[in-house]
C-alpha positions as CSV (number, residue, x, y, z in Angstrom):
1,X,-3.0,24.3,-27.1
2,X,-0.8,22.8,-24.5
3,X,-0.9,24.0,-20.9
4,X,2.4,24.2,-19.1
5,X,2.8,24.1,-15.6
6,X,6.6,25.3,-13.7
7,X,7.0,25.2,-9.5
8,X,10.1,27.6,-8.8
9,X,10.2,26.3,-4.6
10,X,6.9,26.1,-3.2
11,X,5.3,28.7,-6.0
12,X,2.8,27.0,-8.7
13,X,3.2,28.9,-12.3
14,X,0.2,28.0,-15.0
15,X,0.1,29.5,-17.8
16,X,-1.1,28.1,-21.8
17,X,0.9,28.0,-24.7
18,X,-0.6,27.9,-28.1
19,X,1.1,26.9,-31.5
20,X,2.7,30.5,-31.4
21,X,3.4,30.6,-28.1
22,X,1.0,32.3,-26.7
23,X,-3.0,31.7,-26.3
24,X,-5.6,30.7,-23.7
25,X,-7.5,27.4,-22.7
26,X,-11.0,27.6,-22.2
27,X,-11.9,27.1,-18.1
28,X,-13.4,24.5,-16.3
29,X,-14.7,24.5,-12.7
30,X,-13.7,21.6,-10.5
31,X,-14.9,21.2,-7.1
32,X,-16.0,18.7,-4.5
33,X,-18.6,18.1,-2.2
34,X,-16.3,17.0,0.5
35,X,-14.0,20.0,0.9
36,X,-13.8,23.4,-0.5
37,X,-11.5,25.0,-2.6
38,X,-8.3,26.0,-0.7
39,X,-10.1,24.1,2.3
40,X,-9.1,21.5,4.8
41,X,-9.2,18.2,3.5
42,X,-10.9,15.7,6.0
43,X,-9.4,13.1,7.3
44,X,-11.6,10.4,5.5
45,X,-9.8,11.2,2.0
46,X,-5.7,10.8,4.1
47,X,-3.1,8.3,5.2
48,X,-4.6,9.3,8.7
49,X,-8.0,8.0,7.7
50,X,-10.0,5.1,5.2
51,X,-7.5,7.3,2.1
52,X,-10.1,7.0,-0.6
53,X,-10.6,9.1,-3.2
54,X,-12.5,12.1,-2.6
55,X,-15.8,12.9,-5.0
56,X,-15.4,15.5,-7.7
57,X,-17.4,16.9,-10.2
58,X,-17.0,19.5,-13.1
59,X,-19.2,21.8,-15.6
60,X,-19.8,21.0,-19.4
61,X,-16.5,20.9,-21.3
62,X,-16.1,22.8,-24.4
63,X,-16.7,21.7,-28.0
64,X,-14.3,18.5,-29.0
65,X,-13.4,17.2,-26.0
66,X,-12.6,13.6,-26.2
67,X,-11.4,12.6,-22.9
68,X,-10.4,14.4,-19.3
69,X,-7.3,13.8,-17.6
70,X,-6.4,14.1,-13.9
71,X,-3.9,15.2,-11.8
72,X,-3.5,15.6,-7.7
73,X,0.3,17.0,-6.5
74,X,1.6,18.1,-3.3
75,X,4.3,20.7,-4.4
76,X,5.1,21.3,-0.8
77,X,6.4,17.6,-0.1
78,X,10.2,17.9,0.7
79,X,12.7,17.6,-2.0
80,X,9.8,16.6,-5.0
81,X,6.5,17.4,-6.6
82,X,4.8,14.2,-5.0
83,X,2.1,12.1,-7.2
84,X,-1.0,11.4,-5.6
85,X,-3.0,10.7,-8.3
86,X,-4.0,10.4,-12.0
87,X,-6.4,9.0,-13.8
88,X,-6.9,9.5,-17.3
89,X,-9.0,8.8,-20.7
90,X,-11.9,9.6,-18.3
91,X,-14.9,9.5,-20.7
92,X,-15.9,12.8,-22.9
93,X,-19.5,12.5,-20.9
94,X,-18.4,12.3,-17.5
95,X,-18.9,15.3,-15.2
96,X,-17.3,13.6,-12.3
97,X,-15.4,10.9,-10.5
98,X,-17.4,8.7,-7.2
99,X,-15.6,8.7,-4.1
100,X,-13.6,6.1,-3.7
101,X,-12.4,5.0,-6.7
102,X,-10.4,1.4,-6.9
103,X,-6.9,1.1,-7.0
104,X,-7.4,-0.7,-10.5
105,X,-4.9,0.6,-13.7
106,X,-7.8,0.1,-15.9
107,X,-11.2,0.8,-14.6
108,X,-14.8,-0.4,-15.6
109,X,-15.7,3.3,-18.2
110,X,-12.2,3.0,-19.9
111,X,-10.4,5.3,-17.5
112,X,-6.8,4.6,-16.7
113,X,-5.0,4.6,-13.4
114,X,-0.9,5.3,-13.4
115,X,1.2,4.5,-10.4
116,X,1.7,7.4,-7.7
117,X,4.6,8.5,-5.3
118,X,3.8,5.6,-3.1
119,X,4.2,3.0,-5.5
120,X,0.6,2.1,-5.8
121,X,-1.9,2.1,-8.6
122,X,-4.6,5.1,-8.1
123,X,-5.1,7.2,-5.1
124,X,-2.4,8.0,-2.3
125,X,-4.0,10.6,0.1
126,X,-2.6,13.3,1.7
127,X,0.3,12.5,4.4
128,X,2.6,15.1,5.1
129,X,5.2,14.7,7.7
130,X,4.1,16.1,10.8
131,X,4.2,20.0,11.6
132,X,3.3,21.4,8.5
133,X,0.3,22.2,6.2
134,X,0.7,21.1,2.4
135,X,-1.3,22.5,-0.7
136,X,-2.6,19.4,-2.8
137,X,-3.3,20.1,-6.2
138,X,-6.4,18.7,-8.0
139,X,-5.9,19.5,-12.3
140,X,-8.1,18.8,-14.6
141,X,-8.1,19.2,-18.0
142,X,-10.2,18.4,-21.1
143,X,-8.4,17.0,-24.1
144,X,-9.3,17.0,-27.8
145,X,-8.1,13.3,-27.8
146,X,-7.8,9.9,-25.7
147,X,-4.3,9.0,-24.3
148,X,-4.4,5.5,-24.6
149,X,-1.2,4.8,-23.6
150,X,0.3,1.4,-22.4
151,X,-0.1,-0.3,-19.0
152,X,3.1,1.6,-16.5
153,X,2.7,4.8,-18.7
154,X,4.6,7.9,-16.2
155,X,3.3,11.2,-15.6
156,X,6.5,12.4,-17.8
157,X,4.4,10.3,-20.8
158,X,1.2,11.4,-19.9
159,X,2.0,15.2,-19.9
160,X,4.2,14.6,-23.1
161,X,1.2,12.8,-24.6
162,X,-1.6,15.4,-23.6
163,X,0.8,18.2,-25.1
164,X,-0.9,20.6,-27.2
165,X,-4.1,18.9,-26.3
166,X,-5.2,20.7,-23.8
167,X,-8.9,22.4,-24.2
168,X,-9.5,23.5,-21.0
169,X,-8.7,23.3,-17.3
170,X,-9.1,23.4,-14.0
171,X,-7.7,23.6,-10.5
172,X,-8.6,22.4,-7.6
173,X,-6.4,23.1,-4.6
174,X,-6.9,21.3,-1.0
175,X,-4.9,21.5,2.3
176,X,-3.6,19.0,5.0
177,X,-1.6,18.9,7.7
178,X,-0.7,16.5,10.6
């Protein structure tokens, strides 16, 4: 099944399509021990602060799940859906990332690392431009196969990669403003 994602302006549209067109994903619950969901995120995890990753953990994934992939998007940035981060072929047995996790494309457990919005490998925290409050999106999803795509693979080739893949999900959403 292959989860498909549409922002019309600043509204967020999720919904799964199956082999017919129509079907469900199992869920998965993301959260965080740093923030809650819909939450402020602090400081620590922004442009305005150390901007390391924050911790996240998740529940037992369903049958066949081969690898997790991650996303974090601010659809509120102006003119773009900004990349913050994603990390991918994250290990079938992992319930969770550390805080803080290097700006490396490959990491130590076989996870991969693609560049974000601010032309860095890894994490870019939160930074709006002054006066507002943006909506950072944290997706996760459990896939019945590893990526293992080439060094400077694009979040275009990662979704086009993890299509009709997709197990289960999750969303995490976080808010900052300056």
């Amino acid at each position: 099944m292959a989860f498909k994602v549409f922002f019309i302006g600043t509204l967020f549209f999720a919904f799964v399509v199956g082999p017919g067109g129509g079907g469900s994903a199992a869920a998965l619950e993301l959260k965080s021990p740093a923030f809650e969901n819909l939450g402020t995120i602090p400081a620590k995890y922004t442009c305005e602060g150390a901007d390391v990753s924050p911790s996240l953990s998740w529940d037992d994934p369903p049958e066949g799940t081969k690898s997790f992939c991650l996303f974090c998007e601010d659809p509120d940035a102006p003119h773009t859906i900004w990349l913050h981060w994603v990390i991918y072929d994250i290990p079938s047995d992992a319930r969770g990332l550390p805080e803080g996790i290097p700006g490396e494309h490959r990491l130590g457990n076989g996870s991969k690392q693609v560049e974000n919005d601010f032309g860095n490998i890894g994490y870019g925290g939160p930074c709006p431009p002054p006066g507002t409050t943006h909506r950072y999106f944290f997706r996760l999803y459990a896939l019945d196969t590893k990526l293992d795509l080439a060094r400077g693979a694009t979040k275009r080739q990662l979704e086009d990669a993890m299509e009709g893949h997709t197990l289960a999900f999750a969303k995490f959403v976080g808010l900052y403003g300056r």
